[in-house]
N, C-alpha and C positions, 0 to 999 in steps of 0.2 A: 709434780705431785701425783702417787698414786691416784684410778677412781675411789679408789672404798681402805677400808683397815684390811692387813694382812687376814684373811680367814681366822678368825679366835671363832670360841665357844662363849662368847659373852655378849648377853641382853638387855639392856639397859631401858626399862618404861616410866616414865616419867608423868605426872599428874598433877595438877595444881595444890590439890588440899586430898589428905589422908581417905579413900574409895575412891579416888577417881580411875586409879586402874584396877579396878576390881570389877569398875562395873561398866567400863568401857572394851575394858582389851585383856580382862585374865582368862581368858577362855583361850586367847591364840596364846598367849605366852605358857598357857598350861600344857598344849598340844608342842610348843620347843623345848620345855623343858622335859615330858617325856622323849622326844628326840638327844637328849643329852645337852641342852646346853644348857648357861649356867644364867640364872636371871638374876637383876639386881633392879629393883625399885626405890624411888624416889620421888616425893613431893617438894612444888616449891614453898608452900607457906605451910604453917602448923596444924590448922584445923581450928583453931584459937576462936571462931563467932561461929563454933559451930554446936552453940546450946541456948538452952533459954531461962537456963538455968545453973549453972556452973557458968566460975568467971572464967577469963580469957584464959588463964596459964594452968586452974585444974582442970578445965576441956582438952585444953592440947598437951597433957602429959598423959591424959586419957587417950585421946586420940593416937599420939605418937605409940604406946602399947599394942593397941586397935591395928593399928600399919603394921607393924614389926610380927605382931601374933596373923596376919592374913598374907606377910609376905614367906613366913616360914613354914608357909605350906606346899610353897616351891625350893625351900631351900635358901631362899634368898636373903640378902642382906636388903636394909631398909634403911635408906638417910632422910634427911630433911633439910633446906637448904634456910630453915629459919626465919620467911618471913610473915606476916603476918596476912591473913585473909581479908580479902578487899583492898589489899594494902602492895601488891605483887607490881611492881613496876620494872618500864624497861631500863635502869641506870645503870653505869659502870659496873655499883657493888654488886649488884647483881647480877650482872653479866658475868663480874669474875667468878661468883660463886657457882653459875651458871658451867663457865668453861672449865672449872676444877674440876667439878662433878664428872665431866668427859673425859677430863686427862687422867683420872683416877680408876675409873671405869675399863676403857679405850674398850667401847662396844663397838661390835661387829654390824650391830641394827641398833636403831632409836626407836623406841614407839613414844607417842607423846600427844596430847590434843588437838581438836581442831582450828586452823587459824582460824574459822568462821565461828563462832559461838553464842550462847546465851549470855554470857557475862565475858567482864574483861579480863577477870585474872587467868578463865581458859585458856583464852587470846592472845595474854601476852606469853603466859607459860609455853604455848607452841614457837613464838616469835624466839624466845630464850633458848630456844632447843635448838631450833635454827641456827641462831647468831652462833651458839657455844659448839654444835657439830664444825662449824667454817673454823671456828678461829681456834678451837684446839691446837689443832695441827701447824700453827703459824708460831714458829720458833720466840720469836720477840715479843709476843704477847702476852704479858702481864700478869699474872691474876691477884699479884699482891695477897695471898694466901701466907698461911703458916706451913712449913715441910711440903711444898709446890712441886706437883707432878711431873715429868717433862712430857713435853709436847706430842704430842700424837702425830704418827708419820703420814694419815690420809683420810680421810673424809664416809663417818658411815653412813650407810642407807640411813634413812629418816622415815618415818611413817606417822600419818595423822590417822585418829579413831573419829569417830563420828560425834557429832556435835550432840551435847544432849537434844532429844526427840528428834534429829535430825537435820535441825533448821538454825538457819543463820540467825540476826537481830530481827530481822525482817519479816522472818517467817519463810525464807524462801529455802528449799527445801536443798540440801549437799548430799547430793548422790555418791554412793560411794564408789571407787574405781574398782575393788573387786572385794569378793566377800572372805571369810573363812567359816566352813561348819564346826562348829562348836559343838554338836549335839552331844558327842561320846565325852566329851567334860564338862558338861553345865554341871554338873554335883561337886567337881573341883572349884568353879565359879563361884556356885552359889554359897559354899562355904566358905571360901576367900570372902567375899561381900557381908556375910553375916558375924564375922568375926568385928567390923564396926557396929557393936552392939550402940553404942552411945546413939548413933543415929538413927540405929535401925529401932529400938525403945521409944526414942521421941514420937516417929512416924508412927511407931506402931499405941501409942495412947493418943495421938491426936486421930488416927481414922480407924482405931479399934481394929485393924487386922495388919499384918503383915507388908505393910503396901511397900518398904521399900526393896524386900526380895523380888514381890510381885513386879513391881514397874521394871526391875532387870529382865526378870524374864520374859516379861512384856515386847517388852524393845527389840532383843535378842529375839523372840521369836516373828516378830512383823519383820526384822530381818531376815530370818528364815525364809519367811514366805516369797520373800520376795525373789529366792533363786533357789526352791523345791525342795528346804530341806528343816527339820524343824527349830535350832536355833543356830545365829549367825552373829558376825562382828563383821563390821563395815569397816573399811580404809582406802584412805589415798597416801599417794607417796610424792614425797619429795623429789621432782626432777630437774629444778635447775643447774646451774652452772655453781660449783664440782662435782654435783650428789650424781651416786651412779643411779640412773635410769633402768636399767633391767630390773625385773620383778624376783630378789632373789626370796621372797617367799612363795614365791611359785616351785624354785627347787626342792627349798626346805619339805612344805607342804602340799604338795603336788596333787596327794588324794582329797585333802582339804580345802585347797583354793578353787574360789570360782572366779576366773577372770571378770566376767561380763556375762548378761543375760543370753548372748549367742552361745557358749557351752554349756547352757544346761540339757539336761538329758529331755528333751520334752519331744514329744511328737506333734511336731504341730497340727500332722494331719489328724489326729484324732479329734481335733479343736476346730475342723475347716467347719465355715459356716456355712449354714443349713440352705437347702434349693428351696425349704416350701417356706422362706420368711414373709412369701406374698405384699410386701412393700408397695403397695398400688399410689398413684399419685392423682387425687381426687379432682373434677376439673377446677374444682376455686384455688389448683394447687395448694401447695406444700414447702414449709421454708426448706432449708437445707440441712439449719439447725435442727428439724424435727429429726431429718435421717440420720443425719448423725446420732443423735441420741439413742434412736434406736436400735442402731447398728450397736453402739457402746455398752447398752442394758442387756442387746443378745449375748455379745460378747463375755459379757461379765457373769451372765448367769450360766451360759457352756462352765466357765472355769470354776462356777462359785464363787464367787468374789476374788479372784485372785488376779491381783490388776496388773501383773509380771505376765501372767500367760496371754490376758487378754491384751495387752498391746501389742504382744507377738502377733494374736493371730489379726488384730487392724493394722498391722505392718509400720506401728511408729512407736517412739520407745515411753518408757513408763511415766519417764516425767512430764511426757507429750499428752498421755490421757490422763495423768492426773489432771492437771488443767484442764482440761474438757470436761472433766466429771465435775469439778468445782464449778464451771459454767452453765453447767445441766442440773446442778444440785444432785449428783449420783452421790450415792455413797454404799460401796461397794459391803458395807455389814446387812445391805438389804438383798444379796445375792445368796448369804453365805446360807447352806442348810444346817 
């Protein structure tokens, strides 16, 4: 078996319920589709409890519109695999449904959720992507469909977006393996996202403003910051055994991708900390925790609160001072000017 699918022009992003790629990953698929390739989105369930007011089947014919009007502003074609919200599980039928979808497709790349998530249907939506990338390509495999695709000759890239607010069940926080700048299309984003009026109306009468644009750009922009640039999408990638492991959106996007917080353009040395910090240690001494701390407030107030540069320049990575600040009680919005 080939690593990956024959080189095509075909994108395939997948989401659990109707915005989830809009407001997780439309920003990178907007920057491949001005590159020429040809995108195709899909949800696994309908959107169907996603009112408080509309029953289940006129929200998700609303919704399904909502999809189809946000995915045609890439061009794109928009399916649904039909099941219902809360309701998204790992079985057979939805496996097949699952692996049609790719033999239909036959993408070149997957984007699709994180296995770590706030809720289950994320979770298993990425599980399904998984399973359905692998067995594609496995000739005797099944899908018990109507007019059955054939089999896909090799295994595409796979890529996971970032968990909502970033955090497992747990709370514990998924770093992502490298970024994309979004900046030059958040306005294709944001209009992608705003085309789910239905959701975006709810939010916007229960907090009286705009909050669910807001909280995208939100997100996207702490992303940003976190590798120098003002809005960003987070991902990891699929590298087990057969998914090919090279980073080929590092090809694609080359001007755009930021591997990891060592290629940002940053000088460090303009960051080196200060000779007159005077850190005297008094004779009733001094815990260790005190200097730390204040090694970490100096740090943090050099960058402005920018806690990507300031663990650069304490020489350990972001998720190492985030936990320090959480033990110190920091909180880097008291840096910011």
């Amino acid at each position: 078996m080939e690593q990956h699918e024959t080189t095509n022009d075909r994108i395939l992003a997948v989401g659990a319920h109707p915005d989830d790629v809009e407001f997780l990953m439309a920003g990178t698929l907007t920057l491949l589709y001005q590159k020429g390739y040809k995108i195709y989105v899909a949800t696994v369930a309908t959107g169907d409890m996603g009112s408080m007011e509309l029953r289940s089947q006129q929200i998700s014919s609303k919704r399904y519109k909502e999809a189809v009007n946000a995915a045609k502003i890439l061009d794109a074609p928009y399916q649904c695999l039909g099941e219902s919200d809360l309701s998204i599980v790992f079985d057979n039928p939805t496996r097949f449904k699952a692996t049609e979808l790719m033999r239909k497709v036959v993408p070149y790349i997957v984007f699709t959720l994180s296995p770590q998530d706030y809720m289950k249907d994320h979770e298993l939506t990425a599980d399904l992507m998984w399973d359905a990338c692998f067995n594609a390509s496995v000739p005797n495999y099944d899908t018990h469909q109507s007019n059955p695709a054939c089999p896909t000759t090799s295994v595409p890239y796979l890529f996971y977006a970032d968990p909502i607010e970033g955090m497992d069940r747990f709370g514990q926080i998924i770093q992502p393996e490298f970024y994309v700048d979004i900046t030059s299309v958040m306005d294709t984003k944001e209009k992608m996202l705003s085309q789910h009026d239905s959701q975006r109306s709810w939010l916007r009468a229960q907090h009286g403003m705009d909050q669910y644009i807001i909280n995208m750009k939100e997100w996207s922009a702490r992303r940003g910051e976190e590798v120098g640039v003002k809005y960003a999408e987070g991902f990891r990638q699929h590298k087990g055994h057969p998914f090919p492991d090279d980073n080929i959106l590092k090809k694609l996007l080359a001007e755009r991708l930021i591997q990891d917080t060592a290629e940002l353009s940053i000088e460090i040395s303009e960051y080196e900390m200060p000779e007159d910090l005077s850190v005297e240690i008094p004779e009733g001494g001094v815990s260790l925790e005190g200097i730390e701390r204040q090694y970490i407030c100096v740090a943090l107030k050099q960058t402005e609160g920018n806690v990507t540069k300031a663990a650069e320049i304490l020489g350990i990575s972001r998720r190492q001072l985030q936990g320090r600040m959480e033990n110190h009680n920091i909180a880097r919005e008291d840096f910011r000017e």
